[in-house]
VONU-32500 format. One line per 4 residues: number of its first residue (from 1); their letters; for each residue x, y, z of N, C-alpha, C. Coordinates in steps of 0.02 Angstrom, whole numbers, plus 50000, padded with zeros to 5 digits. Example, Ala and Ser with C-alpha at 12.3 -4.5 7.8 and 13.67 -1.06 7.14 Angstrom:
2
1 = AS = 50660,49716,50390,50615,49775,50390,50660,49835,50390  50642,49888,50354,50684,49947,50357,50645,50002,50394
END
This chain:
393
1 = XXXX = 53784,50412,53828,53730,50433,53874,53684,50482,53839  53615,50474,53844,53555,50505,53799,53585,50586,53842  53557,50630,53800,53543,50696,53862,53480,50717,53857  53479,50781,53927,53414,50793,53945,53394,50830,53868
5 = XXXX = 53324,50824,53847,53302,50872,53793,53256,50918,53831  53239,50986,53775,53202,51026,53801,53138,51024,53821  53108,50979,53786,53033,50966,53790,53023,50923,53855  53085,50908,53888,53058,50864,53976,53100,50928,54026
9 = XXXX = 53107,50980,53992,53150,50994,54029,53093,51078,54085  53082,51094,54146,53035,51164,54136,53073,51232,54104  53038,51240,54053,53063,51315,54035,53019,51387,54054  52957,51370,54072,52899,51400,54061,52934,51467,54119
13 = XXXX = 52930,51531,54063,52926,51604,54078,53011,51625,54103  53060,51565,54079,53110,51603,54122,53128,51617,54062  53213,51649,54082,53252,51676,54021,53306,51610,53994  53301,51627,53943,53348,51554,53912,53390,51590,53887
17 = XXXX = 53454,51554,53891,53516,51558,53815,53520,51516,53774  53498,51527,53705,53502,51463,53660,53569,51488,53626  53607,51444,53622,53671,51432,53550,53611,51419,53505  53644,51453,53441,53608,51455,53376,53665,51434,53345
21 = XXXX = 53654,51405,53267,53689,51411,53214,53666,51473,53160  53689,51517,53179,53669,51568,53106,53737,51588,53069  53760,51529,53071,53814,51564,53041,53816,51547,52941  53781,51607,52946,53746,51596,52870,53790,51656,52820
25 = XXXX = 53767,51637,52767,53819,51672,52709,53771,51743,52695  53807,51789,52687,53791,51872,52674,53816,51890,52613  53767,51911,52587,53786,51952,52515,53755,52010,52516  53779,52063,52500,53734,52154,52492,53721,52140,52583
29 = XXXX = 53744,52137,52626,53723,52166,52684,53664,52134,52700  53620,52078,52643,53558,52027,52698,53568,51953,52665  53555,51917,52692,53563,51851,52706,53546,51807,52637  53591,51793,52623,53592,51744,52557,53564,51673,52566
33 = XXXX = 53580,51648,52609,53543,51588,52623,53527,51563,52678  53476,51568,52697,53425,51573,52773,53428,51491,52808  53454,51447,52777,53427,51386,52813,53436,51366,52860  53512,51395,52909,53506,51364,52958,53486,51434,53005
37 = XXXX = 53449,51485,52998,53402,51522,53043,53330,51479,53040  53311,51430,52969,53264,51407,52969,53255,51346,53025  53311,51325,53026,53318,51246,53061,53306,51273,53131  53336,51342,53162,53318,51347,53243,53249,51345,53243
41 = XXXX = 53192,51373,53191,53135,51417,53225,53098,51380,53271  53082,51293,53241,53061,51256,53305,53064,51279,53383  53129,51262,53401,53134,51285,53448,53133,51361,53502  53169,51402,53446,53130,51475,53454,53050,51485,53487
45 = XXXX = 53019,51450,53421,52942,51454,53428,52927,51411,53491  52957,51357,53524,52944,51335,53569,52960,51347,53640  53009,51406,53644,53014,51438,53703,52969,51505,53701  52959,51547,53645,52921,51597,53647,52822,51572,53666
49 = XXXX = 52811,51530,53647,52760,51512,53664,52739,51476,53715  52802,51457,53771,52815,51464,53841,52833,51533,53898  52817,51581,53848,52833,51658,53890,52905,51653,53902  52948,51623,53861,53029,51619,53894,53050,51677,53855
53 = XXXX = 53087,51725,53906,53120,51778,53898,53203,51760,53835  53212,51759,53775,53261,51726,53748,53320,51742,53730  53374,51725,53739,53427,51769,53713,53478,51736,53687  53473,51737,53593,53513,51697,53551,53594,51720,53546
57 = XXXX = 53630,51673,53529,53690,51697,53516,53723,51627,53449  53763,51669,53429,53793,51634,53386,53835,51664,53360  53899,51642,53344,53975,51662,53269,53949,51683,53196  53987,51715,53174,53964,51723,53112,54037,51749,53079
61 = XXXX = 54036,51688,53035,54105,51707,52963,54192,51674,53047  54237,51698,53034,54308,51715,53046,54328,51756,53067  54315,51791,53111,54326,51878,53138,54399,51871,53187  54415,51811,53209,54486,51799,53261,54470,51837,53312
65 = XXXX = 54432,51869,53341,54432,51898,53400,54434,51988,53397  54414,52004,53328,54413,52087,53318,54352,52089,53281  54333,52168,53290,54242,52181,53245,54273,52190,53191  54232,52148,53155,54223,52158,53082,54172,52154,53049
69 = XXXX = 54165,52256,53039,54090,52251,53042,54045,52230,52976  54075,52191,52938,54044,52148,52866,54031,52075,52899  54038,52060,52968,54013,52002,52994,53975,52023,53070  53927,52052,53065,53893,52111,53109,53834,52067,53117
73 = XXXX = 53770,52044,53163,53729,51994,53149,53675,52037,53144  53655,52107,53122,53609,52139,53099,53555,52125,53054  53598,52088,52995,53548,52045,52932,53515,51994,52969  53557,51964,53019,53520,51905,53038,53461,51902,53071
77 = XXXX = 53463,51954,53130,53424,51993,53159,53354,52015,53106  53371,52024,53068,53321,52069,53019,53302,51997,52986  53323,51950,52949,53277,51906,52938,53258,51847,52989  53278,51851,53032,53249,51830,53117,53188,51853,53108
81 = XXXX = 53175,51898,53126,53121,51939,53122,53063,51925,53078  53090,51920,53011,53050,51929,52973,53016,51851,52955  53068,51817,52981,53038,51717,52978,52992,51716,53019  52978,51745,53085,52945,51745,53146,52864,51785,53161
85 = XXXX = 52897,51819,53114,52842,51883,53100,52837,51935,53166  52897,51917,53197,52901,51972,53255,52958,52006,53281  52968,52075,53313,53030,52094,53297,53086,52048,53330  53139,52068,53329,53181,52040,53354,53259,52087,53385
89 = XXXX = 53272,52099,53450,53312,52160,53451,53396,52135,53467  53427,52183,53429,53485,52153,53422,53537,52192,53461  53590,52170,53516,53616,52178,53553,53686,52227,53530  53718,52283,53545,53773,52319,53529,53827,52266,53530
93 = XXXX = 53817,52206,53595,53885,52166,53600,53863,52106,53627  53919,52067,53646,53879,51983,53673,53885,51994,53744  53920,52036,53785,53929,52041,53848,53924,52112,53858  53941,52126,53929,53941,52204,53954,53887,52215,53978
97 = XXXX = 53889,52294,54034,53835,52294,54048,53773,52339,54022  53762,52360,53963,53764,52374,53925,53697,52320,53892  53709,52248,53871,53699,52220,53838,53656,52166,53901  53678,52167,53963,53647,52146,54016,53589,52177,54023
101 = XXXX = 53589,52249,54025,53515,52279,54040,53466,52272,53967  53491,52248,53934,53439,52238,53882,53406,52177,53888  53436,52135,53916,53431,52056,53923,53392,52052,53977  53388,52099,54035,53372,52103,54104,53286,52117,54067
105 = XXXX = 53289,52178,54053,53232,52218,54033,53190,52177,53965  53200,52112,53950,53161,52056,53894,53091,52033,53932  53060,52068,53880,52979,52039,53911,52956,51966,53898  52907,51942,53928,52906,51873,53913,52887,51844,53821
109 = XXXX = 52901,51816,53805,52906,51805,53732,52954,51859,53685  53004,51885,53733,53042,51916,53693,53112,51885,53656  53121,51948,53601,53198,51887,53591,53263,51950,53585  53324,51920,53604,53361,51988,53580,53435,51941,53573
113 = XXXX = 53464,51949,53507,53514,51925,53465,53571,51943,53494  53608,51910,53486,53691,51951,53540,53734,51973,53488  53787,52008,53485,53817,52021,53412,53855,51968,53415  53897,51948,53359,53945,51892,53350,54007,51882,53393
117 = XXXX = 53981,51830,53413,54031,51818,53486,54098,51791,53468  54128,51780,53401,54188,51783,53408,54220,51853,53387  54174,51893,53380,54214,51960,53407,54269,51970,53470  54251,51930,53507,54300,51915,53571,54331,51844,53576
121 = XXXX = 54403,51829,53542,54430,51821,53568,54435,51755,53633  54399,51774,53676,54383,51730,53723,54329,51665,53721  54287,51690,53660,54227,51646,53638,54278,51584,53619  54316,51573,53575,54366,51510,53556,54406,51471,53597
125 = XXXX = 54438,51542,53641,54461,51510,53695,54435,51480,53762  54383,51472,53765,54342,51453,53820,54352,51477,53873  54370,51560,53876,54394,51591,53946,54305,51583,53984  54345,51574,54047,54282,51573,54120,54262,51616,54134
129 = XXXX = 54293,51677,54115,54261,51730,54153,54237,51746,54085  54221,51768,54022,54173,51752,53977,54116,51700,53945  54134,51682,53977,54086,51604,53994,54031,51637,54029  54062,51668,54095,54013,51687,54142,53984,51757,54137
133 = XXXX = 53999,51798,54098,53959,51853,54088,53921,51829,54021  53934,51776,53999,53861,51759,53927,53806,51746,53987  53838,51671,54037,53784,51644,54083,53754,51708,54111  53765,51735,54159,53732,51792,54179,53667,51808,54159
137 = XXXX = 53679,51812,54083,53613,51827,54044,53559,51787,54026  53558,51731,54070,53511,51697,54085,53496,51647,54143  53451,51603,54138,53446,51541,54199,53440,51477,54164  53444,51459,54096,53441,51384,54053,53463,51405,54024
141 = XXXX = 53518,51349,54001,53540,51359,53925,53531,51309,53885  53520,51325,53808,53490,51284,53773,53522,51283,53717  53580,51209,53706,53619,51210,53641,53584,51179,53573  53561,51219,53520,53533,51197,53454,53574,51212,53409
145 = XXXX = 53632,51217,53429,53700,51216,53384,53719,51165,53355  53686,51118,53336,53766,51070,53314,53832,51060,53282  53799,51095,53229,53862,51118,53180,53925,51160,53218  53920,51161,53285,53980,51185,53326,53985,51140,53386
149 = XXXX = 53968,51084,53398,53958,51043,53439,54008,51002,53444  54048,51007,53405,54131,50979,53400,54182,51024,53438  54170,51106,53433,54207,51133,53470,54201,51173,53543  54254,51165,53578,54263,51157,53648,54258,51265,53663
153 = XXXX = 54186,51288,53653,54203,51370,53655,54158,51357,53708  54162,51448,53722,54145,51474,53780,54058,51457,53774  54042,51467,53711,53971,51463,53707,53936,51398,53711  53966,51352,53713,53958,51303,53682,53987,51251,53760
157 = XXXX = 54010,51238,53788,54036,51205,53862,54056,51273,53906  54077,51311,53895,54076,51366,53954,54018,51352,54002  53972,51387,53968,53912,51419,53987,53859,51353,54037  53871,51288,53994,53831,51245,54020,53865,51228,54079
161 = XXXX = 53933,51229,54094,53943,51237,54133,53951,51240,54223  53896,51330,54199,53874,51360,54235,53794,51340,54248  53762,51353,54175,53686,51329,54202,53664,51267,54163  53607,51261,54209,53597,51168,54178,53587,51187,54093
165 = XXXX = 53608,51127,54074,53607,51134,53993,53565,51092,53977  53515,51094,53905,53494,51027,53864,53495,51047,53792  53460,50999,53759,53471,51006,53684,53412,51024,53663  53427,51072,53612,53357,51105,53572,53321,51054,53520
169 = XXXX = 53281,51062,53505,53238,51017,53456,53288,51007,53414  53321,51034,53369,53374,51007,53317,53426,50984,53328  53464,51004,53381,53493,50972,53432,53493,50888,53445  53435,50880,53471,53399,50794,53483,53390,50783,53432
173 = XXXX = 53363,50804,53388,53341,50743,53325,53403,50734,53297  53458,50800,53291,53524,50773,53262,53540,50719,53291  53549,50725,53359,53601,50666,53410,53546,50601,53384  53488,50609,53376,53438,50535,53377,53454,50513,53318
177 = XXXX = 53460,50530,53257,53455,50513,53183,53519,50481,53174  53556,50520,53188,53638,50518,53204,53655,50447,53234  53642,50444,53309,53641,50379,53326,53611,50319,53324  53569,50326,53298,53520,50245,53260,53564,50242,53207
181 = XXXX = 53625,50269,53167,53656,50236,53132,53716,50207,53141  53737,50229,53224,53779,50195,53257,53745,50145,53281  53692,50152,53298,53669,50091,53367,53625,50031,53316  53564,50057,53287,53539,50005,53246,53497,50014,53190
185 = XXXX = 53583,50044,53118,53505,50061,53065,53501,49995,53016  53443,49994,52990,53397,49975,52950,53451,49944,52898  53453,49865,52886,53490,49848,52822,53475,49837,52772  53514,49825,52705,53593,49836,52714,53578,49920,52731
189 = XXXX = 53653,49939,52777,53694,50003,52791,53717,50031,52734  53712,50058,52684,53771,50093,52662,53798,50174,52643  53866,50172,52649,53882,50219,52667,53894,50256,52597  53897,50311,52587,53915,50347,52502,53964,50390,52543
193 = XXXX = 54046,50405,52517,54089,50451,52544,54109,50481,52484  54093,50563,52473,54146,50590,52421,54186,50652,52439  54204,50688,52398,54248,50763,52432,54309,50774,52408  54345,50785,52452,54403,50800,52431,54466,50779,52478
197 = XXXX = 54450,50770,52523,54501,50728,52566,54505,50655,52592  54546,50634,52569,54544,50545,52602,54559,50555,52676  54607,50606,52700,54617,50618,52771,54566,50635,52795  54530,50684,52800,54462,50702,52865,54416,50654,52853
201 = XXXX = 54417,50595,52818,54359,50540,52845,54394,50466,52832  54467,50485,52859,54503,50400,52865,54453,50366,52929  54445,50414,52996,54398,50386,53053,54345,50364,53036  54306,50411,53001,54259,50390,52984,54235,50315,52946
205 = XXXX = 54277,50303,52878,54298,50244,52852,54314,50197,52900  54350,50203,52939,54369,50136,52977,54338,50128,53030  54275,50190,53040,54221,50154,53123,54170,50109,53062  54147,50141,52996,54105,50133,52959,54093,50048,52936
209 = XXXX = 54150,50038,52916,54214,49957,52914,54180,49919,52955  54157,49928,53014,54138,49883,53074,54050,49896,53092  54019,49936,53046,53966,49950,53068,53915,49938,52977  53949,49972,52920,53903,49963,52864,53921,49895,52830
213 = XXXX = 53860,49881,52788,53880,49846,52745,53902,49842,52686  53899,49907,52663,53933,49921,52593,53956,50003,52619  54033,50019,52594,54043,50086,52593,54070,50113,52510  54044,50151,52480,54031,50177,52428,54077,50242,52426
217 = XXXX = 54135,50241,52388,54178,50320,52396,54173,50350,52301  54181,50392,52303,54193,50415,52243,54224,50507,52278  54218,50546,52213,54245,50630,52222,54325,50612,52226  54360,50648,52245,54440,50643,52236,54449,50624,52283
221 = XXXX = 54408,50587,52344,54432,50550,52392,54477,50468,52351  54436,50461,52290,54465,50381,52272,54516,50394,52242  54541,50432,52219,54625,50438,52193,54675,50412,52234  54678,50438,52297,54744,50420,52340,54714,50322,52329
225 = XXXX = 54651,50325,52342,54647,50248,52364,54660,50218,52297  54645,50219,52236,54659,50188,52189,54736,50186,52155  54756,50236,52189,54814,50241,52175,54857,50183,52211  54861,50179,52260,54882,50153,52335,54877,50064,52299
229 = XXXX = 54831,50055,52258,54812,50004,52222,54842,49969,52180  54893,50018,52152,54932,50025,52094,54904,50036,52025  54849,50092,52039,54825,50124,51977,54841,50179,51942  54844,50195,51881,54878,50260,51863,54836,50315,51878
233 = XXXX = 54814,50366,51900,54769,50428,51909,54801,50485,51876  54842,50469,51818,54845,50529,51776,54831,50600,51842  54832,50646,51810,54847,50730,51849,54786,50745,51886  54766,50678,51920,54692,50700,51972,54716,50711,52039
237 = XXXX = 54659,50737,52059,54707,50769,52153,54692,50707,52184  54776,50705,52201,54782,50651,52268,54818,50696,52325  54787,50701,52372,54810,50738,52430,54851,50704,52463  54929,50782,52464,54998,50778,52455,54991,50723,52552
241 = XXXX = 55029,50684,52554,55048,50642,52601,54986,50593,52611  54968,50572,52562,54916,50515,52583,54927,50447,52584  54972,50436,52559,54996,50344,52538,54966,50322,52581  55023,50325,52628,55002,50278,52701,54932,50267,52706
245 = XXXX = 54909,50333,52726,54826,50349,52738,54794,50283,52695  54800,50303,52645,54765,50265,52574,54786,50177,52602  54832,50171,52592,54847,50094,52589,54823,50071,52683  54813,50128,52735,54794,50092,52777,54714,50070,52775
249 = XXXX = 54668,50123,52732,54608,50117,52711,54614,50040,52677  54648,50033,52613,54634,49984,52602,54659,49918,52633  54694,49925,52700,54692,49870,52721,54647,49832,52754  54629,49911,52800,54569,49872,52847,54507,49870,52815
253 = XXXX = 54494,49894,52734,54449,49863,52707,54478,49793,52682  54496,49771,52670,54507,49703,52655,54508,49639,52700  54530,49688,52758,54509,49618,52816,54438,49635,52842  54392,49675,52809,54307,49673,52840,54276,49651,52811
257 = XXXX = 54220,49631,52834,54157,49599,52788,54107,49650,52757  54140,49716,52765,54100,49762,52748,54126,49768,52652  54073,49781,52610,54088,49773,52543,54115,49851,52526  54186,49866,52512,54210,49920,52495,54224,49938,52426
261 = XXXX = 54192,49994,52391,54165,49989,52326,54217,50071,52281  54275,50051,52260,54283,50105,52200,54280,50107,52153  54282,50170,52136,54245,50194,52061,54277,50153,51997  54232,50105,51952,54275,50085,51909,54283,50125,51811
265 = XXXX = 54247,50191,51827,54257,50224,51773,54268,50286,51805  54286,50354,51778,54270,50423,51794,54287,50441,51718  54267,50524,51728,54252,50556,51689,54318,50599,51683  54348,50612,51634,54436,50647,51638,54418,50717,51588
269 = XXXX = 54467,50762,51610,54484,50816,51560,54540,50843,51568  54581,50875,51538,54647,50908,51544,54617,50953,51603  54591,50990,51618,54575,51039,51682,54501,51041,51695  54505,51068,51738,54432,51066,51786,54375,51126,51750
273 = XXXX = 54394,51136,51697,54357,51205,51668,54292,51160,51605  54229,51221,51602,54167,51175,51577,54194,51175,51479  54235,51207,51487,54246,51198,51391,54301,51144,51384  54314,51111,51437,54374,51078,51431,54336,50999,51399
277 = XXXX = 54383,50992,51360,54353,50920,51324,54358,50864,51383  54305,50830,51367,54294,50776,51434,54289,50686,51410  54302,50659,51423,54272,50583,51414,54294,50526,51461  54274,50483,51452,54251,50426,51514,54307,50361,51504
281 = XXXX = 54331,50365,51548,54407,50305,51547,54375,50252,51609  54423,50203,51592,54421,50171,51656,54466,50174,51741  54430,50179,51801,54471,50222,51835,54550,50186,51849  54563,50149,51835,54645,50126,51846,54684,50141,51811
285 = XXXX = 54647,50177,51745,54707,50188,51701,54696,50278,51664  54704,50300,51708,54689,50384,51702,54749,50403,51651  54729,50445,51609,54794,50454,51560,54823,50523,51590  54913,50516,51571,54935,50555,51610,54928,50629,51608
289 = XXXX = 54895,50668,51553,54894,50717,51535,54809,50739,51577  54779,50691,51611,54719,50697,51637,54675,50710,51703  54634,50727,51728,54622,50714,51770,54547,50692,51793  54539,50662,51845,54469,50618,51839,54423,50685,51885
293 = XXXX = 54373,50678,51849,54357,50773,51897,54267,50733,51913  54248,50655,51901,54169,50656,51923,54180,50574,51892  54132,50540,51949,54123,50456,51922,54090,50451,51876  54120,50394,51825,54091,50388,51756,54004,50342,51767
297 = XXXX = 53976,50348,51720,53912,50313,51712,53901,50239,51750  53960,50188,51736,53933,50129,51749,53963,50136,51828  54005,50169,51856,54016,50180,51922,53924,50232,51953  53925,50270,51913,53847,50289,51948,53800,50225,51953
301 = XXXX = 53778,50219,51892,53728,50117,51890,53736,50074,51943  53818,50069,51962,53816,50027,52001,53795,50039,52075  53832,50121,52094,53800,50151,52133,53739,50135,52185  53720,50184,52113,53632,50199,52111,53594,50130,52133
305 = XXXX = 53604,50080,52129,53576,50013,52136,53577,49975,52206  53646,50006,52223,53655,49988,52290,53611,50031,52335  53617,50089,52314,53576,50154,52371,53518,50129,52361  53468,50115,52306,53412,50125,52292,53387,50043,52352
309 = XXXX = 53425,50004,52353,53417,49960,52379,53434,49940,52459  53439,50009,52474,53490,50004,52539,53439,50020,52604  53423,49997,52651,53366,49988,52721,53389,50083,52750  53459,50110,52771,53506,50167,52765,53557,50172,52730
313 = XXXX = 53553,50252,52717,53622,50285,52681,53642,50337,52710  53680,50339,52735,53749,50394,52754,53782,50430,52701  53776,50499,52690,53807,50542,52612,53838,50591,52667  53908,50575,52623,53954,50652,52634,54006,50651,52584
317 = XXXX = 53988,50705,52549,54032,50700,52490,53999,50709,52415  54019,50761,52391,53998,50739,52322,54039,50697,52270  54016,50667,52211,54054,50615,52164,54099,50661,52127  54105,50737,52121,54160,50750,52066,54147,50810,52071
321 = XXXX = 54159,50868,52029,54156,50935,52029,54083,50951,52005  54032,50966,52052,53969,50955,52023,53967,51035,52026  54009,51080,52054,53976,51166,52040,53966,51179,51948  54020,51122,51926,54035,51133,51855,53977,51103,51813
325 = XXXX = 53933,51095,51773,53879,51084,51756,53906,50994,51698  53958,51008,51680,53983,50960,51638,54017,50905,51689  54025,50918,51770,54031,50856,51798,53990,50840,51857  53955,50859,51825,53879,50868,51893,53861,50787,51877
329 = XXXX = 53853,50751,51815,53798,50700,51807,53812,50631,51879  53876,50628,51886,53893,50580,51943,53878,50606,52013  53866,50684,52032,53828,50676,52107,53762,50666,52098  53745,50706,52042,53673,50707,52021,53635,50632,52010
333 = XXXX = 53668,50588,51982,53623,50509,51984,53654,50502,52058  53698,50496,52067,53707,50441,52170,53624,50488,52211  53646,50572,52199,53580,50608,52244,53491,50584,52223  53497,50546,52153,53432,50545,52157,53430,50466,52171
337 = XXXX = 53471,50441,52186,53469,50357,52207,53444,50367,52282  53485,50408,52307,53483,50449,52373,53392,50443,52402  53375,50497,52354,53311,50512,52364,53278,50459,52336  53258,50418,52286,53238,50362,52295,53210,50311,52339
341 = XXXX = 53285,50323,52395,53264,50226,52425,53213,50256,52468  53204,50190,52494,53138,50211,52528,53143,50170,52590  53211,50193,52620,53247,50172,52680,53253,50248,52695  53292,50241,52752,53318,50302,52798,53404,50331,52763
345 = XXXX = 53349,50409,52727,53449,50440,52720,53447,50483,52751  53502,50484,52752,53551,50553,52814,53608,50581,52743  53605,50654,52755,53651,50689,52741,53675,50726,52757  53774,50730,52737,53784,50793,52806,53851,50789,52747
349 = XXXX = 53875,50886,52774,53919,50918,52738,53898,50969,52686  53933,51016,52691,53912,51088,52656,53916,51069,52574  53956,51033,52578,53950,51028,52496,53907,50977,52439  53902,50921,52508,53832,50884,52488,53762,50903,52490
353 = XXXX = 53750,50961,52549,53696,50989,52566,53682,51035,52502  53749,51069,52490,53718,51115,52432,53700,51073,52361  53746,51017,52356,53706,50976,52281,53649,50956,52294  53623,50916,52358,53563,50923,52376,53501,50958,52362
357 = XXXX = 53526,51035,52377,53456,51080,52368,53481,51096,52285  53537,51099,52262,53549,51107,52198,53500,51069,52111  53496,51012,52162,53463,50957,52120,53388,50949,52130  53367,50999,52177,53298,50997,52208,53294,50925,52241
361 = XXXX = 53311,50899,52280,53308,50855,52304,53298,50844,52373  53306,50918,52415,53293,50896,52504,53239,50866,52517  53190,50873,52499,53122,50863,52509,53110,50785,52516  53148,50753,52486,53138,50672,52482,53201,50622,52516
365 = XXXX = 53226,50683,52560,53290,50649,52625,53250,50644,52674  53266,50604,52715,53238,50572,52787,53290,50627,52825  53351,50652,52824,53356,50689,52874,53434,50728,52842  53430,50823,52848,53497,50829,52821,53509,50881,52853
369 = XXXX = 53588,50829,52892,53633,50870,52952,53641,50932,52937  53634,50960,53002,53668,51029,52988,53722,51042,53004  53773,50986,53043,53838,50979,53043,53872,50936,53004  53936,50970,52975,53969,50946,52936,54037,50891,52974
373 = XXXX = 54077,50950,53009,54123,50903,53043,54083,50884,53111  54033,50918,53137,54021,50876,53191,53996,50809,53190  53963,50807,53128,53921,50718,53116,53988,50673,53082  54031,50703,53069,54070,50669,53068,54116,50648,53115
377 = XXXX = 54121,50672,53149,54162,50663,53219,54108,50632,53252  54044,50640,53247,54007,50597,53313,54008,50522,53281  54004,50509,53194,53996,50432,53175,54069,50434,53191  54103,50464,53204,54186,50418,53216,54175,50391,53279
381 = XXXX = 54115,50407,53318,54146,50393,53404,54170,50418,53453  54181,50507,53414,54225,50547,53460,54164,50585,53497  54168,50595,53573,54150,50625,53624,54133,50711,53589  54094,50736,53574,54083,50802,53541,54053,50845,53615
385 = XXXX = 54112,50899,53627,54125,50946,53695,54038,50983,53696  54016,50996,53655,53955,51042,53651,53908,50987,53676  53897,50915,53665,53859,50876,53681,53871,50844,53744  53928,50834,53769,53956,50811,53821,53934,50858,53899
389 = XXXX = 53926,50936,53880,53900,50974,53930,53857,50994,53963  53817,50956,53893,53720,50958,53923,53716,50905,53988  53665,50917,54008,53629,50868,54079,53613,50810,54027  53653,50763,54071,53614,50671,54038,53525,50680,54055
393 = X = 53498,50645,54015,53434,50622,54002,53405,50584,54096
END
């Protein structure tokens, strides 16, 4: 079911609660990397220039339910501000009354930040009666969270709850981009999977099975599977309890018509370190003293050929240890195949996003998630609680 978005929805002059994602990385006490304060401002800018009274909230870092004041949303606040070019006032706490009369007393086009709401405890647990002192502090609520749209918190289904909910501009275009690759993208489909776990995207793999036409894995996801194969993978990570996993992947790839593609070279070294001597085997026969740490050349070529040729591409995952500069060359050719086609890509996951901007490359993606497990859980098919609470369309 579509949901309501903000732009049909009236906002004009009331007070809103938007879920934000700022849950951004801090270094020296200000904000190391701004992008997903960048991704709200749309919508920001589009309630402030409706006179809507605003009042953001969002998590920041692991706090379990106590202040910890090195995850304090002050920086955020401060480059809030400074993206906007207007102040921005930041709340002692996310509830209380206290934090109510500040919210009460918001002039029209104002904004005022809540502190980090898993300071309490109750934000995770979806308690009701914190649910209802966030609602309080407004009359709409407006989720542009996605990247938390998988989990069932107070901020996030509490609140909507209580007041009608819809989706913020990033919000909708996620759910829209997202689902034209469930419902009807552009062929051939194909999918690129890398990382580090064959487990957190077995779902994924097997909705993918029935929907792409080529799925493309590389990163230490293809070990368990090549293994499972009866290939040797020498001392590369295969994540401890995967057989099964692995051999059920390759079953239900074998009974699909979808073309399932592993790596047939990688790149090996005794350890994952950049002085470590490196060279290029074939991937079935990993020597045992080795490990495969990035896909070899003619596994990129072949790649690269498919993406470049592909109507959509789906990326999560990088091809190998690309922080390391000596096994960067295998995310680095799939990302510029990536950017290449001149079909529709999608990318999603923190560690693809960062090879992404790493390689200078955002600029020439058609669209890059700002959820990691949530776009993955929504291409599995699973019902995502943050999306489920908004008002249908």
């Amino acid at each position: 079911m579509a949901k309501r978005a903000l732009t049909d929805y009236p906002v004009d002059g009331r007070r809103v609660f938007v879920r934000v994602d700022f849950n951004v990385p801090l270094a020296g006490g200000t904000v190391a990397d701004d992008t997903r304060i960048r991704a709200a401002l749309p919508t920001i800018e589009y309630l402030i220039a409706r006179g809507c009274r605003v009042v953001l909230a969002s998590h920041l870092g692991r706090p379990k339910g106590r202040v910890v004041p090195e995850l304090r949303m002050d920086p955020v606040a401060a480059r809030l501000g400074e993206l906007l070019g207007r102040p921005v006032a930041k709340a002692p706490d996310c509830v209380g009354p206290e934090v109510a009369a500040v919210a009460g007393a918001l002039e029209p086009g104002g904004l005022l930040l809540l502190e980090n709401l898993r300071f309490h405890a109750e934000e995770t647990a979806n308690d009701p009666a914190f649910a209802g002192l966030l609602a309080a502090l407004a009359d709409v609520y407006v989720n542009d969270a996605f990247g938390t749209a998988h989990r069932a918190h107070a901020s996030t289904v509490g609140v909507p709850q209580i007041l009608p909910g819809v989706a913020g501009l990033l919000m909708a275009r996620e759910l829209e981009v997202l689902g034209r690759l469930l419902s009807d993208p552009a062929r051939p489909f194909v999918v690129l999977l890398g990382g580090a776990k064959v487990s957190d995207k077995i779902g994924v793999v097997e909705k993918m099975l029935t929907i792409a036409d080529a799925i493309l894995v590389g990163g230490a996801m293809c070990f368990p599977l090549l293994a499972a194969g009866g290939a040797e993978v020498g001392r590369s990570r295969v994540e401890e309890g995967t057989s099964d996993v692995a051999a059920r992947v390759r079953a239900a790839a074998a009974a699909s018509p979808c073309e399932f593609e592993l790596p047939s070279d990688v790149v090996v070294a005794p350890e994952p370190a950049a002085a470590a001597q490196r060279r290029v085997v074939s991937a079935d026969a990993i020597p045992a003293g080795e490990m495969g740490l990035d896909v070899g050349p003619a596994t990129s070529a072949a790649f690269g050929a498919r993406l470049r040729a592909a109507g959509t591409i789906f990326w999560n995952g990088p091809m190998g240890l690309f922080e390391v500069a000596e096994f960067a060359a295998g995310t680095r050719a799939v990302g510029e195949a990536v950017a290449d086609c001149p079909g529709v890509s999608v990318v999603g996951g923190g560690d693809t996003v960062s090879a992404v901007r790493a390689f200078g490359l955002e600029s020439r993606i058609t669209h890059i998630s700002t959820g990691g497990g949530a776009s993955m859980e929504f291409l599995e098919g699973k019902p995502l609680p943050g999306v489920e609470a908004l008002l249908d369309a």
